[in-house]
C-alpha positions in Angstrom: -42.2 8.3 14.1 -42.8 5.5 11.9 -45.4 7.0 9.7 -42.8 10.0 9.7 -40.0 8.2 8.4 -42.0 6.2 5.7 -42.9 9.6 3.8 -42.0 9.8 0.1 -42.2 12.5 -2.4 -45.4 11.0 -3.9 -47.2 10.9 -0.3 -47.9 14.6 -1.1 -50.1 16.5 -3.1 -50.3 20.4 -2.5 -50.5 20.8 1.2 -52.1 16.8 1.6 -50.2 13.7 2.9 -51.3 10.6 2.3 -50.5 8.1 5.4 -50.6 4.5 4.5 -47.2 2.8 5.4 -45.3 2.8 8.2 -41.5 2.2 8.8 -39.2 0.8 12.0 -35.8 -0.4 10.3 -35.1 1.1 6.8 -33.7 -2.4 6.5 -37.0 -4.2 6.8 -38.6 -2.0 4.8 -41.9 -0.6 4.8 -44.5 -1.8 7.1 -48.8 -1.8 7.3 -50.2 0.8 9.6 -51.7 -0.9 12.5 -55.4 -0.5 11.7 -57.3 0.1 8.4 -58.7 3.1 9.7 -55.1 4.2 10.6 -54.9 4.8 6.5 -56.0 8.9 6.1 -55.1 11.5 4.4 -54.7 15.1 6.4 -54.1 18.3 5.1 -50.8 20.2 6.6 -51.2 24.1 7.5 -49.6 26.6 5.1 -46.6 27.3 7.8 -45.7 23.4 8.3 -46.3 23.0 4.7 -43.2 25.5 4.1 -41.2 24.2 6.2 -41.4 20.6 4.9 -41.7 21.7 1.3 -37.4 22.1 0.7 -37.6 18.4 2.0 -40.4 17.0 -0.3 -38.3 18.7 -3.3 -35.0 17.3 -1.8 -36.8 13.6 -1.4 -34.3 10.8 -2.6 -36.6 9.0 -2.2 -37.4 9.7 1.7 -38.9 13.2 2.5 -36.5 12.6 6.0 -33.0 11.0 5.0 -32.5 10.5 1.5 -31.8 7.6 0.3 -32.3 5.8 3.5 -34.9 6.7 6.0 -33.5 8.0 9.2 -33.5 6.1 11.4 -34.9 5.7 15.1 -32.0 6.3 17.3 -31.2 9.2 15.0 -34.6 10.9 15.6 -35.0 10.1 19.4 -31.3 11.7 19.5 -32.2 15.0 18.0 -35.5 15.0 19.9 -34.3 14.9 23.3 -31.4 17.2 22.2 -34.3 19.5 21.0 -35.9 18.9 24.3 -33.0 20.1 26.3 -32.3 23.2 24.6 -35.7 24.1 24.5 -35.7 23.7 29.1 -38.9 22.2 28.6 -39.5 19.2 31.1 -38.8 15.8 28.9 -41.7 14.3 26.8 -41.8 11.4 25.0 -42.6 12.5 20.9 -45.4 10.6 21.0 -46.9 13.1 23.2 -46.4 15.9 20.5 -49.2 13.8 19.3 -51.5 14.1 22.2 -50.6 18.1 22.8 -51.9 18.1 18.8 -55.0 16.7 19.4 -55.4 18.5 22.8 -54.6 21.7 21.0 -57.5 21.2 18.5 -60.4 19.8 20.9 -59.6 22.4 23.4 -59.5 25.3 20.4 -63.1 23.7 19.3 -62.8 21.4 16.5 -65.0 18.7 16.0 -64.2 15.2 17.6 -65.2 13.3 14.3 -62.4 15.4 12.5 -59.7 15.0 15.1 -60.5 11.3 15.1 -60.3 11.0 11.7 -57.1 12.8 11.9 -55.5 10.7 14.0 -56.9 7.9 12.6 -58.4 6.4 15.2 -60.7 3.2 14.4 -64.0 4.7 16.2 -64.4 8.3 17.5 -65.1 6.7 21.2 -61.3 5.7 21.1 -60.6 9.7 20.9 -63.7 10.6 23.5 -61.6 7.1 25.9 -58.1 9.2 25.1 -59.6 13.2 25.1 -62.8 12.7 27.3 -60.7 14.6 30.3 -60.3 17.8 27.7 -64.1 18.0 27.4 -64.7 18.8 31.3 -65.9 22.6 30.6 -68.2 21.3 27.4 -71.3 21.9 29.3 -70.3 25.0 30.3 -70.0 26.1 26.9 -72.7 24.3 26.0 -75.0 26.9 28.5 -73.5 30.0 26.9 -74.4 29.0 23.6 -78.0 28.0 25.2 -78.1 31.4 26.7 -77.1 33.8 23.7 -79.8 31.8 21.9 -82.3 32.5 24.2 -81.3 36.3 24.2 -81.3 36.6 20.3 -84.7 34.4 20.1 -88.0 36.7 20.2 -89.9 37.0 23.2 -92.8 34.3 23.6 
């Protein structure tokens, strides 16, 4: 939420954002991430990207509420208003975070990447928070063994 409502214009470049400030209060301004490593920059998919892009062009100077950035209680409003229409059970939106990274490790992307992209300070903070996705890794692990074995000539 924080790093959301800190975006400017100028945190964008083509489909890249550039994460390095954070926001609580518009009225205090904006903050420093929590962690040096927290700084990143991550590349946004084509459909986000066109969906945010009306935003970016509209940003005044915030990419979400103008001049001012929106603020918490206005975002945790629409959320759970979002929430309920939707009839899914209620999740905090820090877990859209977690679902994210879930998404990509169970899809097969590499832990380095999704560590990076969440900006974690060491990849074994994501293997601490993820390590339960991995549970099946040896089994894929085997199958990748095996077709090897069938594609390598006979000894």
């Amino acid at each position: 939420r924080g790093e959301a409502i800190a975006l400017t214009a100028d945190c964008f470049e083509g489909n890249r954002v550039h994460i390095y400030r954070s926001m609580k209060h518009f009225k205090n301004g904006f903050q420093p991430l929590k962690t040096d490593s927290s700084e990143r920059t991550i590349t946004v998919d084509s459909h986000t990207m066109a969906m945010l892009e009306p935003w970016i062009r509209q940003a005044d100077p915030f990419v979400f509420g103008g001049v001012s950035s929106l603020a918490i209680s206005t975002i945790d409003r629409a959320f759970r208003e979002g929430i309920r229409l939707s009839g899914v059970d209620p999740i905090r939106i820090h877990d859209l975070r977690h679902s994210h990274a879930s998404f990509l490790l169970n899809n097969g992307a590499n832990i380095l990447a999704v560590s990076k992209r969440l900006g974690h300070a060491t990849i074994t903070q994501t293997l601490e928070t993820y390590a339960h996705l991995m549970q099946d890794t040896d089994e894929k692990m085997m199958k990748i063994i095996e077709n090897e074995s069938k594609l390598s000539p006979k000894q």
